[in-house]
Every structure is written in C-alpha cells, then in structure tokens.
Backbone as CSV, one residue per row, in Angstrom:
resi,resn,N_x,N_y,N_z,CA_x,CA_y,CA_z,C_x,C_y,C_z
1,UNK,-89.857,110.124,-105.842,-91.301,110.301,-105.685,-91.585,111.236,-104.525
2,UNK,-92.796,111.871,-104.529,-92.951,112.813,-103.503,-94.480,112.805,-103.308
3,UNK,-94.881,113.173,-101.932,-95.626,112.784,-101.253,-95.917,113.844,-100.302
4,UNK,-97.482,114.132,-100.324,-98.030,115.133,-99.421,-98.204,114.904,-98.069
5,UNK,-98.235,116.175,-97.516,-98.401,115.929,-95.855,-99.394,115.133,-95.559
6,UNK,-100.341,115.479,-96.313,-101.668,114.239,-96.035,-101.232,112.775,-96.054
7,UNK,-100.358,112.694,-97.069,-100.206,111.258,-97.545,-99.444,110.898,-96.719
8,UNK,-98.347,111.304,-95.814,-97.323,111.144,-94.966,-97.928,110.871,-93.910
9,UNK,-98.564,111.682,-93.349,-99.726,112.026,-91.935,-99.864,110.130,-92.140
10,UNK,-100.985,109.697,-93.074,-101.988,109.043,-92.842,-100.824,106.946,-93.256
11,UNK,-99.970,107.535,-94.117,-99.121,106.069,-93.756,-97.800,105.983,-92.483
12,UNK,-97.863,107.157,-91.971,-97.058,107.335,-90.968,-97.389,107.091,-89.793
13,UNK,-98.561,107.185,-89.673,-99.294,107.365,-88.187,-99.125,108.681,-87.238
14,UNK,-98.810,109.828,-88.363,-98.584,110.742,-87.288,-99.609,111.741,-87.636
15,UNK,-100.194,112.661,-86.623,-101.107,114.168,-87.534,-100.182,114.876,-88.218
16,UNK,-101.262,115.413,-88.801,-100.171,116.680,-89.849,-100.036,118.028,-88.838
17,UNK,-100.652,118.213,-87.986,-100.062,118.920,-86.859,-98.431,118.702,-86.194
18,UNK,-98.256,117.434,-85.787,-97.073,117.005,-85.733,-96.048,117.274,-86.629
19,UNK,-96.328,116.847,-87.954,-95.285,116.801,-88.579,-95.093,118.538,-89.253
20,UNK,-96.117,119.506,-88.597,-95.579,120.916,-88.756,-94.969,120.892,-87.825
21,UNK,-94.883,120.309,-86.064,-94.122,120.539,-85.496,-92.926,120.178,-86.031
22,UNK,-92.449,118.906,-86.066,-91.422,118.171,-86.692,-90.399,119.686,-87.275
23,UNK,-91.145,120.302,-88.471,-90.615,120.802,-89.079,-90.333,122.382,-88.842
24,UNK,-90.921,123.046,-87.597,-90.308,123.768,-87.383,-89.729,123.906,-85.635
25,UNK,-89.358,122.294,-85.316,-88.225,122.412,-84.639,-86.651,121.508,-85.573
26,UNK,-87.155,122.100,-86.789,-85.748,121.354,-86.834,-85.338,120.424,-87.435
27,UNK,-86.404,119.646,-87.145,-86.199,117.942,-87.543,-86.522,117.350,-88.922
28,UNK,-87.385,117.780,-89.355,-87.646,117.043,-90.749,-88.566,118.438,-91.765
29,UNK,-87.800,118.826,-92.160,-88.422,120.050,-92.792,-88.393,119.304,-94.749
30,UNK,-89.929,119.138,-95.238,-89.907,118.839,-96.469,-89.048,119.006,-97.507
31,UNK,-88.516,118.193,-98.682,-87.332,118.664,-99.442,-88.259,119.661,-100.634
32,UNK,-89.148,119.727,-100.865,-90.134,120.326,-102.044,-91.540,120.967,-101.281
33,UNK,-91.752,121.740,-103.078,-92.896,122.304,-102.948,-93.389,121.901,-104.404
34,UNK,-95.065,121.622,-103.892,-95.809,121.862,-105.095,-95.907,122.955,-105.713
35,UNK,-96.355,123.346,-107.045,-96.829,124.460,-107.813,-97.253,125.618,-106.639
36,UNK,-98.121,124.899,-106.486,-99.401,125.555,-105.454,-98.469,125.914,-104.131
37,UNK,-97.643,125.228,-104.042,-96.811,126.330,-102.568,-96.480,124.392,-101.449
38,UNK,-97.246,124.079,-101.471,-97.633,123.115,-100.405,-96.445,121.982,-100.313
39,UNK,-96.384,121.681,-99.048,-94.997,121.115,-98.838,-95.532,119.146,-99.143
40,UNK,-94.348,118.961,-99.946,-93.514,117.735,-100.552,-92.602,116.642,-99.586
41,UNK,-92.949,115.735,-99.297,-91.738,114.920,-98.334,-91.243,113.761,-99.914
42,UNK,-90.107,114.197,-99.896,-89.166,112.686,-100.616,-89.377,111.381,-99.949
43,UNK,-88.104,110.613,-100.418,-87.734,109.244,-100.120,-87.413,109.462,-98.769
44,UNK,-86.122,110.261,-98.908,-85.136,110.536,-98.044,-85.903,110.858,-96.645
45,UNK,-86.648,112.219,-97.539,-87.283,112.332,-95.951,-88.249,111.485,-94.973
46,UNK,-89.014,110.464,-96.022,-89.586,109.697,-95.301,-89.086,108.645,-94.678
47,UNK,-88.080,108.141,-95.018,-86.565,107.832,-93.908,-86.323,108.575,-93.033
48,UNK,-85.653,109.524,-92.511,-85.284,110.562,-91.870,-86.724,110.380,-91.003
49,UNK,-87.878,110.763,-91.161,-89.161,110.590,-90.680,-89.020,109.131,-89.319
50,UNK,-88.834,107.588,-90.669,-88.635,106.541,-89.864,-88.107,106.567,-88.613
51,UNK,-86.651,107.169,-88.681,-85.505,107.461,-87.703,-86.294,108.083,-86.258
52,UNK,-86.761,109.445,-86.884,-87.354,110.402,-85.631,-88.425,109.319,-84.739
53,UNK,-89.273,108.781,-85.378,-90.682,107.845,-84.888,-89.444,106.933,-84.135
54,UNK,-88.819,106.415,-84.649,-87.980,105.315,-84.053,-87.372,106.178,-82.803
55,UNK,-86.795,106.763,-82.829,-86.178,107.443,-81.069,-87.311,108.207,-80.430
56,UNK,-88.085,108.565,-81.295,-89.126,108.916,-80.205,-89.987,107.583,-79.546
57,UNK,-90.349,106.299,-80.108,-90.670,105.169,-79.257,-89.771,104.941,-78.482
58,UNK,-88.238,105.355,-78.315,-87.482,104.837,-77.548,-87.741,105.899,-76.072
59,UNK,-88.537,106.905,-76.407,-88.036,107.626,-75.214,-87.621,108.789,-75.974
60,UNK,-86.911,109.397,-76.664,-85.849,110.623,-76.549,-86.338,111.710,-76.690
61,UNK,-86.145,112.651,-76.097,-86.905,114.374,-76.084,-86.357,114.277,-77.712
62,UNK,-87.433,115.787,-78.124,-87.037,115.967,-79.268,-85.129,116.797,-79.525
63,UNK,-85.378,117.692,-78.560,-83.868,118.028,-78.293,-82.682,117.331,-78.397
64,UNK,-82.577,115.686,-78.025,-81.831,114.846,-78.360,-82.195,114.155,-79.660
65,UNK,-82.891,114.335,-80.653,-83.350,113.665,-81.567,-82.239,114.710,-82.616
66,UNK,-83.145,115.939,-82.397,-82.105,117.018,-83.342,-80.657,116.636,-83.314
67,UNK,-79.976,116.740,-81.942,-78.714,116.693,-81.846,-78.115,114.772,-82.628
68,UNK,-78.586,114.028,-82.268,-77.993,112.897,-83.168,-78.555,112.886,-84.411
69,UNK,-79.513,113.424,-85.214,-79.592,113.712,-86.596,-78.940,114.555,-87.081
70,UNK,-78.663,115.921,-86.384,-78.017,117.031,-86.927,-76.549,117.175,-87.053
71,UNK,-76.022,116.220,-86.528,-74.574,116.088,-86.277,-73.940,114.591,-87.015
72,UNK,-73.258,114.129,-88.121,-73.089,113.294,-88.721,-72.282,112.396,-87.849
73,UNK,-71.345,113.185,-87.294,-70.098,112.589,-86.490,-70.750,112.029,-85.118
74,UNK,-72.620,112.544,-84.319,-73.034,112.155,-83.615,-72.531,110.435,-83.310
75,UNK,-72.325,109.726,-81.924,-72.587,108.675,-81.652,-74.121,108.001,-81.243
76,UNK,-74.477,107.919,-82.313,-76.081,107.161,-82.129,-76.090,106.037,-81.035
77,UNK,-74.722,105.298,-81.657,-74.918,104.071,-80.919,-75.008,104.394,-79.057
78,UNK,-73.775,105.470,-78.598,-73.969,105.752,-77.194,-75.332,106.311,-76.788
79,UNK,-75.867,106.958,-77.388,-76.893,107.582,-77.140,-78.070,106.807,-76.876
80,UNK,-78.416,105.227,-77.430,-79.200,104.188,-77.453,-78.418,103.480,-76.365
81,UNK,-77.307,103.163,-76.655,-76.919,102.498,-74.889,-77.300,103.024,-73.515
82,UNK,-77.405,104.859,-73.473,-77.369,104.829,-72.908,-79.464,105.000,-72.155
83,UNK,-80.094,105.227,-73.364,-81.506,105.005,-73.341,-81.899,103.560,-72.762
84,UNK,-81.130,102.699,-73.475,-80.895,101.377,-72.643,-81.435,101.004,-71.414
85,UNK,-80.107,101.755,-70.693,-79.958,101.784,-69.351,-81.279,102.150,-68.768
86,UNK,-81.480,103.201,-69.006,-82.530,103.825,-68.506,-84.159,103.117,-68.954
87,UNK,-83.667,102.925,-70.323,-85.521,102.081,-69.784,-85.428,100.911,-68.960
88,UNK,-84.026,99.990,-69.152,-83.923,98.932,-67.600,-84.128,99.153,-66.964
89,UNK,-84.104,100.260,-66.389,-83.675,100.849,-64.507,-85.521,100.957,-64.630
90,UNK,-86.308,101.678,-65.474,-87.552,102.494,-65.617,-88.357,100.843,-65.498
91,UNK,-87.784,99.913,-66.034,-88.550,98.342,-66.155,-88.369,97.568,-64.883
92,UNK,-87.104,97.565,-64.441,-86.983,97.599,-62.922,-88.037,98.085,-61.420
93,UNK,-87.666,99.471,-62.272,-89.063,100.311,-61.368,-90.535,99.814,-61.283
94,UNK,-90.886,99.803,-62.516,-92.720,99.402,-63.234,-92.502,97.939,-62.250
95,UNK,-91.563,97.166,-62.370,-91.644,95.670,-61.896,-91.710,95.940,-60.319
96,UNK,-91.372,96.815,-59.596,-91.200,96.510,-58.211,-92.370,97.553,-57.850
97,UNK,-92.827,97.862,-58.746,-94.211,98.611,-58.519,-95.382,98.127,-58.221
98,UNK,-95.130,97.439,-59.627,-96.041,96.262,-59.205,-96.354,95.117,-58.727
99,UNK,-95.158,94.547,-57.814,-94.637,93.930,-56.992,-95.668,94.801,-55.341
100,UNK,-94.839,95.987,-55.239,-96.023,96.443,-54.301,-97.619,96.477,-54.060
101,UNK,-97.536,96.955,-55.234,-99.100,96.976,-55.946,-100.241,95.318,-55.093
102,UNK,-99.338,94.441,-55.746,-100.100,93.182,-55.608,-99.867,92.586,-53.893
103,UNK,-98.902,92.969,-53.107,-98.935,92.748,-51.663,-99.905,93.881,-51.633
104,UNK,-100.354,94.817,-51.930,-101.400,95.718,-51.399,-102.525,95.108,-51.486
105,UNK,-102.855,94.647,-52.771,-103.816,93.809,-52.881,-104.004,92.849,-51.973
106,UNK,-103.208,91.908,-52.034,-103.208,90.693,-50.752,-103.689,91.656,-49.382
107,UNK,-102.882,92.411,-48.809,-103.224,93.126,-47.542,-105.104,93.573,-47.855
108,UNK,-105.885,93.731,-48.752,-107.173,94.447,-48.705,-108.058,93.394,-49.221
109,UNK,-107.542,92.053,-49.640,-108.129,91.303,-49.904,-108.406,89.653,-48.429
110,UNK,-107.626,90.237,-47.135,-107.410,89.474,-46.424,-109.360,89.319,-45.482
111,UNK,-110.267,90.060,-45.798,-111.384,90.010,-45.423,-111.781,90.931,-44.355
112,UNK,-110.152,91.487,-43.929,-110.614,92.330,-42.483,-111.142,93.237,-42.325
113,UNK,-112.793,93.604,-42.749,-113.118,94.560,-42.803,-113.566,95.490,-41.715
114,UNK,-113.272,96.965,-41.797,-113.599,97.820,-40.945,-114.658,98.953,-41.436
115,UNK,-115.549,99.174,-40.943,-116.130,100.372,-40.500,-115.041,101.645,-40.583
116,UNK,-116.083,102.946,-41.216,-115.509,103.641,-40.732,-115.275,104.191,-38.769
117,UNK,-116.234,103.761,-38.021,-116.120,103.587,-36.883,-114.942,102.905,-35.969
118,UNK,-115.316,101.399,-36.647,-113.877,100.369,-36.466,-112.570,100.825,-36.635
119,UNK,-112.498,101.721,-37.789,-111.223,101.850,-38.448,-110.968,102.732,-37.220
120,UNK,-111.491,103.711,-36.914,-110.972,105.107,-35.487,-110.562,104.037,-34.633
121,UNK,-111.692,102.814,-33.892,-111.302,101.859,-33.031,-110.170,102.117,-32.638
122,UNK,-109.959,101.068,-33.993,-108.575,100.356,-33.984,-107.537,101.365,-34.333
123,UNK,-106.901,102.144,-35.319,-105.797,102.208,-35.810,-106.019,104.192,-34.842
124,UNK,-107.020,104.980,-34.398,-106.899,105.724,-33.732,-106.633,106.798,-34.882
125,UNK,-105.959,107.676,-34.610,-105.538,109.316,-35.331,-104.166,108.701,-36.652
126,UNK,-103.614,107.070,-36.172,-102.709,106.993,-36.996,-103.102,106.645,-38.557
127,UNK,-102.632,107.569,-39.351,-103.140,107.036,-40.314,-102.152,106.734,-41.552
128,UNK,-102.786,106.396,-42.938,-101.667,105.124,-43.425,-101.597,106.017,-44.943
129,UNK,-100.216,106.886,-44.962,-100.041,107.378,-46.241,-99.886,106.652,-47.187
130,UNK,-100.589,106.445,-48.443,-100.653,105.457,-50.009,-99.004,105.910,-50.753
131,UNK,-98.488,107.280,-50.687,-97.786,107.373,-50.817,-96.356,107.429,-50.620
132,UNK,-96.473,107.347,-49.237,-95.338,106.504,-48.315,-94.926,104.933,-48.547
133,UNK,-96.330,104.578,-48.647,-96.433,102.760,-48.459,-95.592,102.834,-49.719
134,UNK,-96.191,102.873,-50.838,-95.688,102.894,-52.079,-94.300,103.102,-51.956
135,UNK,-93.631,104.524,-51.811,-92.045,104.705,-51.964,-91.500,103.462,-50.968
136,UNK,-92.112,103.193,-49.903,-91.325,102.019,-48.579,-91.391,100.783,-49.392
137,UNK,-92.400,100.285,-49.944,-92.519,99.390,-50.325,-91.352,99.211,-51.767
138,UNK,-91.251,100.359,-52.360,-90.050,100.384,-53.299,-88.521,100.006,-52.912
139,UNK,-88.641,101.172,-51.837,-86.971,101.051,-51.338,-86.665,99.830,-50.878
140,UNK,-87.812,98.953,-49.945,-87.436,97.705,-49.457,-88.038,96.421,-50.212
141,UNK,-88.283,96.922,-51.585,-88.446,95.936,-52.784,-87.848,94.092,-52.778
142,UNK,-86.525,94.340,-52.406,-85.664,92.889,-52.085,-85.521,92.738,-51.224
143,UNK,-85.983,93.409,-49.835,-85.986,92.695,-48.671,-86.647,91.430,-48.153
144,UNK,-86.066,90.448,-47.710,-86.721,89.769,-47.016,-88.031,89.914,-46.301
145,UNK,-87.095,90.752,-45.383,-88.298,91.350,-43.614,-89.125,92.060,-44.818
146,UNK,-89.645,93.161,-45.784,-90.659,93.909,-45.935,-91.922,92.645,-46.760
147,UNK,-91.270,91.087,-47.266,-91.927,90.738,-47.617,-92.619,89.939,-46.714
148,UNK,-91.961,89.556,-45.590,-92.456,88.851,-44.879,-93.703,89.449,-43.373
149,UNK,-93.159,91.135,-43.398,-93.893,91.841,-42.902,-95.686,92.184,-44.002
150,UNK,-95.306,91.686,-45.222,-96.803,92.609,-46.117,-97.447,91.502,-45.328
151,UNK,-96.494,89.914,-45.606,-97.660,88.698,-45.673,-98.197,88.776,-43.794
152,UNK,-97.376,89.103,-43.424,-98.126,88.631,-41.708,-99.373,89.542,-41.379
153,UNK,-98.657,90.805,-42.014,-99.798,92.007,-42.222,-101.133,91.716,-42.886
154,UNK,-101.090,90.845,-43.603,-101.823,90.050,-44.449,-102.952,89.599,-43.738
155,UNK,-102.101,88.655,-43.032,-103.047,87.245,-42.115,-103.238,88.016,-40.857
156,UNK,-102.951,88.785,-40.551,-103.661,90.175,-38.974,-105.457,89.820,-38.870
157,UNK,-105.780,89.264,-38.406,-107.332,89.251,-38.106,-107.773,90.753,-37.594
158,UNK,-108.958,91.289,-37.885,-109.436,92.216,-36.578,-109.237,92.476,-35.526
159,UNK,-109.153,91.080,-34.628,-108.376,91.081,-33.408,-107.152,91.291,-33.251
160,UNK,-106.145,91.218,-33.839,-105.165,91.254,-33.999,-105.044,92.954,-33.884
161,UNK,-105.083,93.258,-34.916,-105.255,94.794,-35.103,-105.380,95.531,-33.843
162,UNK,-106.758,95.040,-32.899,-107.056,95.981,-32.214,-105.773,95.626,-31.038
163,UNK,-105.473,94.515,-30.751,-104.388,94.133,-29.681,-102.879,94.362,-30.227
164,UNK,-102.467,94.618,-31.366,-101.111,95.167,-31.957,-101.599,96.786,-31.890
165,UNK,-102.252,97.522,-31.839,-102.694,98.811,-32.017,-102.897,99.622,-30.410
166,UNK,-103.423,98.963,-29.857,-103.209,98.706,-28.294,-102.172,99.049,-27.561
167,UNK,-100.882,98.006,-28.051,-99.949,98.062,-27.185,-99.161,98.862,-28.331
168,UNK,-99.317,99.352,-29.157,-98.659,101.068,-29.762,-99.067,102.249,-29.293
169,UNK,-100.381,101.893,-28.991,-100.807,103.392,-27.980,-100.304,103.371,-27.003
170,UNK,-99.872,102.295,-25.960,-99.505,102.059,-24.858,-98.144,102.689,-24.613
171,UNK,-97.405,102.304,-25.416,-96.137,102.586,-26.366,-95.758,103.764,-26.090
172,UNK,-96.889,104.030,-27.245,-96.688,106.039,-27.309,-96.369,106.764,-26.295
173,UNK,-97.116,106.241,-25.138,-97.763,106.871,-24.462,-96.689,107.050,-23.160
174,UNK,-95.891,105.863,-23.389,-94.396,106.005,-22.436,-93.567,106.624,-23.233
175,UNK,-93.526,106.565,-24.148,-92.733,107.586,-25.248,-92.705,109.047,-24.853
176,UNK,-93.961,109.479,-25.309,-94.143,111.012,-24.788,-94.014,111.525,-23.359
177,UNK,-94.221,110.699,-22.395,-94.183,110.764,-21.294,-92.696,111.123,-20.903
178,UNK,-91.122,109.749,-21.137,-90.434,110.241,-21.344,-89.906,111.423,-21.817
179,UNK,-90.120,111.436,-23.117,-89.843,112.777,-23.872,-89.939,113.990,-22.788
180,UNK,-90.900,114.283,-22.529,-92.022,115.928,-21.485,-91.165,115.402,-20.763
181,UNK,-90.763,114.395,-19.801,-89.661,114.911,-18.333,-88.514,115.088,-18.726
182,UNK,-87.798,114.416,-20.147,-86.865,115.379,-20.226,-85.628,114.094,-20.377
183,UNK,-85.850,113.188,-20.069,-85.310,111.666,-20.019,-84.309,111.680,-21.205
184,UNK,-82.702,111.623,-20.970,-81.808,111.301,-22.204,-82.195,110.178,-22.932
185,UNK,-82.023,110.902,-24.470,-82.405,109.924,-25.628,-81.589,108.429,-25.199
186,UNK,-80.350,108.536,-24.729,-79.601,107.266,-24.867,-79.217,106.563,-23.279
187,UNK,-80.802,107.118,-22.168,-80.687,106.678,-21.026,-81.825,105.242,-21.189
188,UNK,-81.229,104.691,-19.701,-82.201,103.398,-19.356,-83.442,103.191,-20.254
189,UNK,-84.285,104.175,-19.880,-85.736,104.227,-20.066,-86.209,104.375,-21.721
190,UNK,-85.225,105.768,-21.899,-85.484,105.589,-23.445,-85.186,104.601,-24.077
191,UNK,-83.810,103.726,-23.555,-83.483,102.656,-24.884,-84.276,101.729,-24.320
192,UNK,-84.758,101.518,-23.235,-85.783,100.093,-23.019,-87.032,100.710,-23.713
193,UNK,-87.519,101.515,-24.444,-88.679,102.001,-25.028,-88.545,101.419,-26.352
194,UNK,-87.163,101.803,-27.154,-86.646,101.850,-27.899,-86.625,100.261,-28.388
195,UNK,-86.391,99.355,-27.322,-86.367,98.181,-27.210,-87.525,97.353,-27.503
196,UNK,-88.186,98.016,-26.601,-89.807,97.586,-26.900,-91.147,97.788,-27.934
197,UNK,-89.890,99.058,-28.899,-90.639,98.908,-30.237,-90.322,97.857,-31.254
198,UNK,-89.156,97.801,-30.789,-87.870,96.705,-31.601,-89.018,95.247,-31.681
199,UNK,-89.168,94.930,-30.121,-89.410,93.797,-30.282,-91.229,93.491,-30.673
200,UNK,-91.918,94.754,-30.457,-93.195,95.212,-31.388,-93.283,94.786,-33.106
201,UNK,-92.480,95.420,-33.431,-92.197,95.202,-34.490,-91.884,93.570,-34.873
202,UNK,-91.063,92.824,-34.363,-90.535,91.591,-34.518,-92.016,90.536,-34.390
203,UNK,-92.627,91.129,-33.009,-93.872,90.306,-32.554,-94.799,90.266,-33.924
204,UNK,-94.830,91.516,-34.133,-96.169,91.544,-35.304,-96.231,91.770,-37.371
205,UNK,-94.814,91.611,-37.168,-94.931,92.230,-38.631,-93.698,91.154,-38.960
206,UNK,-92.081,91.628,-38.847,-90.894,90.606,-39.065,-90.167,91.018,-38.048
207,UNK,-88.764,89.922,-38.363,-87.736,89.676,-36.962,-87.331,91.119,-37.856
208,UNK,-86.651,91.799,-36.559,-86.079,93.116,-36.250,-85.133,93.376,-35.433
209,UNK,-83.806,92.870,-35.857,-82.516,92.883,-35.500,-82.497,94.617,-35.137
210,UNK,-81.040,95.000,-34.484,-80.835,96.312,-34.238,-80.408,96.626,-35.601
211,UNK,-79.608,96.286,-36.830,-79.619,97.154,-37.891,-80.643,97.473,-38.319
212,UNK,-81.317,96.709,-38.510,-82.703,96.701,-39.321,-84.017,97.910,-38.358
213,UNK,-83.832,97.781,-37.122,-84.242,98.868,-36.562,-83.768,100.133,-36.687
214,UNK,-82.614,99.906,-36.750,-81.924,101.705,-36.649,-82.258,102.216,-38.476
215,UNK,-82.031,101.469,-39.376,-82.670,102.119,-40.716,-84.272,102.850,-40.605
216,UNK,-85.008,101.989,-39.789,-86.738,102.245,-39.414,-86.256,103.473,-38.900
217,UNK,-85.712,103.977,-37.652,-85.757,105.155,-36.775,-85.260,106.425,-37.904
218,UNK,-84.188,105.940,-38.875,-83.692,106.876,-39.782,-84.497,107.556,-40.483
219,UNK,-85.401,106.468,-40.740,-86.647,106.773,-41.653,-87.717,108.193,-40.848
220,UNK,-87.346,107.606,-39.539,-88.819,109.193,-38.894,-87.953,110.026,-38.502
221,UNK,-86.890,110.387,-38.848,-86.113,111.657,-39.286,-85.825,112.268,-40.424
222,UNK,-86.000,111.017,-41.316,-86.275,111.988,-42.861,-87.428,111.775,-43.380
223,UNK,-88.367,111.342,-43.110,-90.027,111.164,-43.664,-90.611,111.627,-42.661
224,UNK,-91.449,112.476,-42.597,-92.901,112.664,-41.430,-93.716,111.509,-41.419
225,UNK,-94.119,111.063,-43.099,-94.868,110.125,-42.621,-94.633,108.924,-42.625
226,UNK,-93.239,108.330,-42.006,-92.998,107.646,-41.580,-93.106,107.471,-39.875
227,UNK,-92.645,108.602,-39.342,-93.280,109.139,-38.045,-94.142,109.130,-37.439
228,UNK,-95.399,109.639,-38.884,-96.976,109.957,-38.541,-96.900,108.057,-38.527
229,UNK,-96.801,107.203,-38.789,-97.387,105.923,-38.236,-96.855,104.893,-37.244
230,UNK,-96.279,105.891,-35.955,-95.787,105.606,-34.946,-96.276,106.587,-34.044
231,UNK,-95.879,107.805,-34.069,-97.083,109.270,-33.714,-97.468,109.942,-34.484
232,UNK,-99.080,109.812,-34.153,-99.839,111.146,-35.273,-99.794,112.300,-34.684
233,UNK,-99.631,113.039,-36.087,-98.786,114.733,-35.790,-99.445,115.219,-35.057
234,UNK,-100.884,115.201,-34.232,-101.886,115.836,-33.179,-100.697,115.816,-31.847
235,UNK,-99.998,114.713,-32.037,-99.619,114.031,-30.017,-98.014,114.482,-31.259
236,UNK,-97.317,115.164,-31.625,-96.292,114.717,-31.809,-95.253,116.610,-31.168
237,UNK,-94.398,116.520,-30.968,-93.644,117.443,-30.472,-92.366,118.005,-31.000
238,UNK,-91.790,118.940,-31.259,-90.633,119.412,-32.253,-89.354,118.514,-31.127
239,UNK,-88.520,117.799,-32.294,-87.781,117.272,-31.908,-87.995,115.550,-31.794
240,UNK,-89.302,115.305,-31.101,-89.392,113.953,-30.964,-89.301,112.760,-31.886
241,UNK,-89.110,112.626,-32.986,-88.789,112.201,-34.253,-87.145,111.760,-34.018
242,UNK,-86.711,112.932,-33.349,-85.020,112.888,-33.550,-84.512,111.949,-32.080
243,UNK,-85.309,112.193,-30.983,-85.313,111.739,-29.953,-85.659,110.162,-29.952
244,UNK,-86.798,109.849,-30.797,-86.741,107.872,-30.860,-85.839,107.557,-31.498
245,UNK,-85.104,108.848,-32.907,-84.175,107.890,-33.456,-82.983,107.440,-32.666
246,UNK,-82.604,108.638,-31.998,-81.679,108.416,-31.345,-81.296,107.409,-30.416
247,UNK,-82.802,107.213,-29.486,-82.998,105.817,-28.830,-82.826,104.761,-29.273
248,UNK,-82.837,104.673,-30.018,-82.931,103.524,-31.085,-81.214,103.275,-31.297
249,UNK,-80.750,103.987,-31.746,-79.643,104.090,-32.396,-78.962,103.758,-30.529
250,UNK,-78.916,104.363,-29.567,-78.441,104.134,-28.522,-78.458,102.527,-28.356
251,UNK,-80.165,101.633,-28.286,-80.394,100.808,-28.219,-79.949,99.639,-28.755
252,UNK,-79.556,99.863,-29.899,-78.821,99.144,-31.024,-77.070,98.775,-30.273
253,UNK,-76.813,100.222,-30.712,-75.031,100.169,-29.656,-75.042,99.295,-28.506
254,UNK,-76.417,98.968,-27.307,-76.468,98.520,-26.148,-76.434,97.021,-26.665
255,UNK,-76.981,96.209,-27.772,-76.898,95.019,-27.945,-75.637,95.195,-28.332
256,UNK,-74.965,95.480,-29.224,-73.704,95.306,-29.860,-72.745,95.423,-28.249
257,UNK,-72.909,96.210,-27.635,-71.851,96.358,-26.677,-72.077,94.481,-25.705
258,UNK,-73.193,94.649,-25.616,-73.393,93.219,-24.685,-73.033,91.777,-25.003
259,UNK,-73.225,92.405,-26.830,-73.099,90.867,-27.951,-71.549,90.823,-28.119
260,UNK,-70.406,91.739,-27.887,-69.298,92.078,-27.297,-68.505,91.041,-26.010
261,UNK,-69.592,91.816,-25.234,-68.846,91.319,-23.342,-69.357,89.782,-23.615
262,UNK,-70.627,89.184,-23.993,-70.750,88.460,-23.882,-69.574,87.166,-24.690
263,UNK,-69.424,87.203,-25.772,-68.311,86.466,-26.678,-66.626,86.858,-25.920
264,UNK,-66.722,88.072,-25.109,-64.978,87.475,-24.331,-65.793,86.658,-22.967
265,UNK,-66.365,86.906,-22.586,-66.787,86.002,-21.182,-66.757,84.558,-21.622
266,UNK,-66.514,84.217,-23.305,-66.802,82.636,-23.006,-65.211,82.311,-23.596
C-alpha cells in the first residue's frame, strides 16, 4: 500500500516540510511516484520513518541517524548505549539543577528584604553573579558544606548581612593594604588574613577546614567572579586574585605543619 506525503505528514506527526528534509538528507527518500509525479511512501518506508522519529526522540543528530541506517553492519545497539550514557549524565545534570534552583528559592524566600538602597548598604559594590551561583552550586552539588552553607545563608536575618558584610569590608581592606606594601603572599600577615577569611567563612556560612579553603582560593584564580565576591573589580589589582590564593594555600601548609609538631610532641 502506498501513501501520500500528506497522509504520512498527518499520521506521523511530522510536517511535510520535514519529511522533504528527511529526504533530501538522505534518510528516507519515498519508494514511488504517482502518475502525476508526486512522491509515494510504502510499508517499508513508513517503518524506516518509525526508526528515524525513534532516534531522533532519543537525541541523535541527523548525521548519526544516516550513519546507523545506512550501514547494515552498523552497531545500533552501541550507539543507544552510548546515548544512554549521555542522557544519564544530561538527567544527572537537570537533577542537580534543580537541586540549585530550589536552595535559591529557599535563599529569596527567607523574607529578607532589601531596598534597592539597603541592598548598596549592605552587600556594597559586591555583587552576586546568577551565573556563577548556578555553575558553584553545580560543581558542589554533593557537598555537604555547600548545602549547609545555602541553608545558613538562608536563615541570615538583615542584621546579619549587614554585620557578616562589615567584617568583609574590614577584611578587604587589610587585604589590599597588605597587598600595596608589598607583604609576601606566604608571610605572617598574609596567612593570618588568609586565616581570617577561613574562619569568616566557617562563622557565617559552613565549617571550613584548610582543604576546603584552598579549593575556594583556587576558585579566584580561575573564575573572576568568584573573586568579584570577595573584591569587586573597582578595588581589585592585577595579580591580587593570585596573591589570596596563595595565602591561603601558605595558610593551609601552616595548619598542616603545626597539626604535624603537634601529634610528635604528644
């Protein structure tokens, strides 16, 4: 039996635009013609048809569609294993997306509202990339500390804000200071800075061991705006990015060396 593009189009679910594409990349080119010229789909082809709709819900460019139809000896089956994979990993993703998604929610649903006035107040020139949060919130998807940091972030009153925001300007402000005289990344001053973001962090968001710090410092050497929400790029200086990490990373070595002396002293 044979069957017009119309008729195909409309029990197929596809336009008849499509299925001219279909057919001149390749993929399903009609077995007949009517009298009149006009193209014919068979049995066969409306099978063949099934197939294409079927890997294209799965995902597959048309380029891979051709190549496992066009090739008999093709492995279909690897080719679906390995689509598999990939919509797991892609379902994985959507899930820890929206995993972020809904601590965002919680964080804007906590009542703390600001002014645009308030908001300068408090949080100053630093400001809060959607698209940072998002990728951070991905990478540290199964962490403990990032979940336990959304929720405290959560419960932050106004007050809170302005007195955690406070002593980051304060912060900064020995930061840069260091920095301009010139102070080694892995001297006294810097790693007690270094220290005192450590334990910033621990105070207001989660506990913040030295590994778990030195990944943070890694981060404002390969993200800016991970940086920009420690210094905004107005107050920030070439190099200084590389200079907290380093502190940090110094700071870290200084517990390990002490957590050391201390276990032979007993």
């Amino acid at each position: 039996m044979s069957y017009s593009v119309g008729q195909v189009s409309a029990f197929a679910g596809v336009t008849v635009r499509t299925l001219h594409h279909y057919d001149k990349a390749g993929l399903l080119s009609p077995s007949g013609r009517s009298h009149a010229g006009y193209r014919l789909y068979s049995d066969a082809d409306l099978a063949r048809l099934q197939q294409i709709l079927f890997y294209r819900e799965l995902g597959f460019a048309l380029e891979e569609i051709v190549v496992i139809l066009r090739d008999p000896q093709a492995n279909a089956l690897e080719h679906l294993r390995s689509r598999q994979r990939r919509l797991s990993e892609e379902i994985a993703r959507l899930q820890q997306l929206a995993e972020v998604a809904e601590r965002a929610i919680e964080v804007q649903q906590t009542g703390v509202s600001l002014s645009p006035q308030e908001r300068f107040e408090v949080f100053g020139e630093i400001t809060f990339d959607l698209s940072y949060a998002t990728q951070a919130g991905l990478k540290w998807a199964h962490s403990e500390g990032q979940r336990e940091a959304m929720a405290r972030a959560a419960a932050h009153t106004k007050e809170d804000w302005r007195q955690l925001m406070g002593e980051a300007t304060a912060w900064r402000a020995e930061l840069l200071a260091a920095f301009d005289e010139e102070e080694p990344s892995d001297g006294e001053r810097a790693m007690d800075l270094a220290e005192e973001h450590r334990l910033h962090v621990s105070r207001w968001f989660t506990s913040c061991p030295p590994d778990m710090h030195r990944r943070i410092a890694d981060d404002f050497v390969a993200d800016p705006r991970a940086f920009a929400l420690v210094v905004p790029p107005a107050q920030q200086r070439p190099g200084l990015a590389a200079y907290t990490c380093r502190a940090v990373h110094a700071n870290a070595a200084r517990h390990t060396s002490r957590r050391t002396e201390s276990q032979e002293d007993r």
